[in-house]
N, C-alpha and C positions, 0 to 999 in steps of 0.2 A: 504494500500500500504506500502510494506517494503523501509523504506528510511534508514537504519541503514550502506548503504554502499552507500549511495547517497555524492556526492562532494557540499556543501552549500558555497555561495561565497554572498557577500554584495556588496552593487554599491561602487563604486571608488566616488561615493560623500559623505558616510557616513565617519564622523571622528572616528579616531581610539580612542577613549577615551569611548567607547561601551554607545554611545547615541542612541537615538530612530531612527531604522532602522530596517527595514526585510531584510530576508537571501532568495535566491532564488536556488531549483536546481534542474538541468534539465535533463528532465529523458525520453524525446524525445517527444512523444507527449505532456504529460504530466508535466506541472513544477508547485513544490512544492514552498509555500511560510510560512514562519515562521516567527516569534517574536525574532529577536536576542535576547532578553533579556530572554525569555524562551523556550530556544530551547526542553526543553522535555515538552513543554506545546502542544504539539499537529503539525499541520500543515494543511492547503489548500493545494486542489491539482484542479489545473486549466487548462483546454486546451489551449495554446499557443495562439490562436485563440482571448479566450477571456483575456486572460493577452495582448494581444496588445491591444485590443478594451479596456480595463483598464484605460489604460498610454496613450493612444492617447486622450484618454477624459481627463486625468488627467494635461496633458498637456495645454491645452486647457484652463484649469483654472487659 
């Protein structure tokens, strides 16, 4: 999947001081997740679907 013109946006609870946090961007069905600290290291691409089913269990915890 081409993400080279994809918009990458960080949660509003990562600190700007480029700490441990993933980059998320959304491509409709589709959202890509990344390693801020290595953004040309690759990326997941996840169904919306299961990125909620993710963060609702992750929550949980």
């Amino acid at each position: 999947m081409d993400v080279s013109r994809a918009t990458w946006r960080k949660s509003s609870y990562s600190s700007g001081n480029g700490g441990n946090c993933v980059e998320l961007a959304d491509l409709g069905a589709v959202v890509c997740v990344r390693d801020s600290k290595d953004r040309d290291g690759g990326h997941l691409d996840v169904s919306r679907g299961a990125l909620r089913a993710l963060l609702a269990d992750l929550k949980q915890r």
